[in-house]
N, C-alpha and C positions, 0 to 999 in steps of 0.2 A: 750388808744390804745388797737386794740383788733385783734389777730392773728387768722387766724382759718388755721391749716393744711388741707388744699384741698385733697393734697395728698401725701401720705408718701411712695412710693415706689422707687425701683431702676429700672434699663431699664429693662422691661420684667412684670415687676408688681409680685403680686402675687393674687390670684395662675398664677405659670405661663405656658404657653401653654404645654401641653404634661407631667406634672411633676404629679408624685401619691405620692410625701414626704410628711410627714404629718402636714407639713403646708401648702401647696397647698391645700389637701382636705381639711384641717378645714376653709381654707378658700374660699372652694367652697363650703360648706356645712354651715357654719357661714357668711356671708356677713359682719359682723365689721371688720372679719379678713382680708379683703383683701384691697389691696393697687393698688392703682391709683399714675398715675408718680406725683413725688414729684412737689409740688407747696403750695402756701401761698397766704392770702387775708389779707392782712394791712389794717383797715378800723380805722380813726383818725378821731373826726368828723362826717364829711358828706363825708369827702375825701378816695376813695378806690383803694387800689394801689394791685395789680395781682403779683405775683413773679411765675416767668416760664411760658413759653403756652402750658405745652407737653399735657395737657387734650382735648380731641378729643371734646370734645361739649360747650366749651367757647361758641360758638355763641348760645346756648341753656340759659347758665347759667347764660347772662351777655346782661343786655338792651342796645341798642346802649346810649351813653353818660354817663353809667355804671362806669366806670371806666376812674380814673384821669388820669393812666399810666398803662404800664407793665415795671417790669423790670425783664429782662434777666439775669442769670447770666451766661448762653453760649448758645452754639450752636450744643449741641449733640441733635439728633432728639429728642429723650426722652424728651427736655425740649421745645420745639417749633412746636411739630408737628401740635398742635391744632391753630396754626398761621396762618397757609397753604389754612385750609377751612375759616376761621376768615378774612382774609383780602380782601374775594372779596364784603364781605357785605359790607350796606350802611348805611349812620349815617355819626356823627362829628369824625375827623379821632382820633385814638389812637397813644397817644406819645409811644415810645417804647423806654426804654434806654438800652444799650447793651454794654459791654464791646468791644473793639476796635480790632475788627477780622475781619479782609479784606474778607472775606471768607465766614461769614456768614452758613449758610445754604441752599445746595443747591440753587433756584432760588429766593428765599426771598429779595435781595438787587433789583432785575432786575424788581422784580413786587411785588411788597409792597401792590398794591389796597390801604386799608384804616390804614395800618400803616408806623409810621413816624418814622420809626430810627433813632436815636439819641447817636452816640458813648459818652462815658464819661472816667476819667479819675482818675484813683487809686486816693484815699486818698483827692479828689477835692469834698466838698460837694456843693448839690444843694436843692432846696426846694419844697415839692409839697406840699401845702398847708399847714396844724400847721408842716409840717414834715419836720425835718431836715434829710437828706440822703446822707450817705457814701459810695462810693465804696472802696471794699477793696480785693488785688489779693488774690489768693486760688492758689494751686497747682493742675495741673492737666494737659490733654493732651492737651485741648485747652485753648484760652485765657478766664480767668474765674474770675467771681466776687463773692462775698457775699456781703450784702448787709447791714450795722448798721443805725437801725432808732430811732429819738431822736426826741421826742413830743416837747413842749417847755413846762418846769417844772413838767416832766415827764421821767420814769424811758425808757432806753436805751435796745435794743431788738437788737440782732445781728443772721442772717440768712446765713448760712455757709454752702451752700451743693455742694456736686461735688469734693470734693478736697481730699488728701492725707497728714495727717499734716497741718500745717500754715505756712507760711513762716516768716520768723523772724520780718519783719517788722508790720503782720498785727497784731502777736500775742504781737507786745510791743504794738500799738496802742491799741487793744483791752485791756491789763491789764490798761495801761494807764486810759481809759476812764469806763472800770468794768461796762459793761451791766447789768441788773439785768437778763433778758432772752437771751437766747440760744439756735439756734438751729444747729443742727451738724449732717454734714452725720458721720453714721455708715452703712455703708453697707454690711459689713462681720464678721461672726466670728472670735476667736482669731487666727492670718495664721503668719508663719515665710516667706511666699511668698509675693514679693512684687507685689502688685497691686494700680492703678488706684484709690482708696478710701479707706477710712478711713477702719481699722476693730476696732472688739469690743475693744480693747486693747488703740491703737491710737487716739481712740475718746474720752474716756475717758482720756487721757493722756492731749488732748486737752482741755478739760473740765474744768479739774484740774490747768493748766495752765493761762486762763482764769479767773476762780474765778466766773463765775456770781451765783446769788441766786436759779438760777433753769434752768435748761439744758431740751432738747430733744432731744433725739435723731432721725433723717428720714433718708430718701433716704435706706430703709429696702429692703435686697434681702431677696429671701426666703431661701437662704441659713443659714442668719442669723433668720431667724425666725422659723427655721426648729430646730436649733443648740440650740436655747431658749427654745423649745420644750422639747428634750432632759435634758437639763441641766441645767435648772431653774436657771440661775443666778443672784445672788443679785446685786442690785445696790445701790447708795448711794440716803438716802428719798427725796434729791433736785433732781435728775435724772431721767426722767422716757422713755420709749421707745415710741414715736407720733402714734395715730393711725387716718388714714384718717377721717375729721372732727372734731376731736379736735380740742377746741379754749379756748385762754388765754385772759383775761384781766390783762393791765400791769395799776395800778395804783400809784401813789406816796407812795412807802414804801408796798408795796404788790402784788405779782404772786398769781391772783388768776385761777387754771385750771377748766377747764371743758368740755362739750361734748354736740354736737350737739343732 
């Protein structure tokens, strides 16, 4: 199974609009530095599954019949705006699996064009192709999934972003089941303020909790990559911070990283 981070950012991306911190400029002045909304490419197989649509040029990136499915882990623009332009194309239509939100996104349920919503259901797995898939809740403002996927005689990959914390249930199922990869928003440095996502603090707390063999960190604001800048903090050698393009191969007994 082979992950490739699409994209590693939080709402607003980085650099973002109007910011001169110096992570914004290194990442207008360095193109590796900069982050596109958070998304993932699970490719098992011949089989290629999409996680989030918030990428404004899916229908650039992606041939019709491209892809087996998307799956959603919510509904904040950030993660579906690239849906918008994507569903009035033509082709065989796209399954779209989505956590169970009456609500949706704006006009999205009313005019679907070529995608097929498909609500699902905590902790109910389904199958697309060698892939076994879990939904599992997150915390957050809307209704929200992560998503754990398990090859058949292959090592277990769990995709966590958008949330604050775990909620007790997902984080027993995940020790339970001990993915070898991990990925986890972190979107802030370390804050006594509570927000919306993880900070540097929280995520590793999460991490730690967890136990898998190698972690990532995404969903990066430039707050936190601004604060990285500053104060070069270490992490632990399984742990590293996603940069947009990065891809993992998860083999039997081995996370092997690498880059596009």
């Amino acid at each position: 199974m082979r992950i490739t981070f699409l994209g590693t950012g939080a709402a607003g991306g980085v650099p973002l609009f109007g910011c001169e911190c110096a992570a914004c400029a290194n990442a207008k002045k360095y193109s590796v530095f900069s982050r596109e909304p958070c998304s993932a490419l699970i490719e098992s197989g011949a089989n290629r599954i999409l996680i989030d649509g918030g990428l404004m040029d899916l229908h650039k990136r992606f041939a019709p019949g491209e892809l087996d499915a998307i799956l959603l882990t919510h509904f904040h623009p950030d993660h579906v705006q690239g849906l918008f332009h994507l569903r009035w194309g033509k082709g065989p239509s796209i399954p779209v699996l989505i956590p169970p939100d009456p609500d949706g996104c704006a006009d999205l349920f009313r005019h679907p064009g070529m995608l097929d919503f498909s609500p699902q259901e905590a902790f109910t797995a389904f199958e697309i192709g060698p892939l076994k898939v879990t939904p599992v809740p997150l915390i957050h403002s809307k209704p929200t999934f992560g998503y754990v996927f398990e090859p058949a005689g292959g090592p277990a990959f769990a995709y966590l972003t958008d949330t604050r914390g775990l909620p007790r249930e997902t984080r027993d199922f995940l020790q339970t089941m001990k993915p070898e990869g991990l990925a986890i928003d972190c979107s802030f440095p370390p804050s006594n303020q509570p927000k919306g996502h993880n900070d540097w603090a929280l995520a590793l707390d999460c991490i730690k909790a967890v136990g898998p063999a190698r972690a990532w960190l995404i969903h990066i604001s430039h707050d936190l990559d601004n604060w990285r800048l500053s104060t070069n903090p270490e992490l632990p050698a399984h742990i590293r911070v996603a940069q947009d393009g990065d891809r993992v191969d998860l083999t039997p007994g081995t996370v092997k990283p690498g880059h596009e």
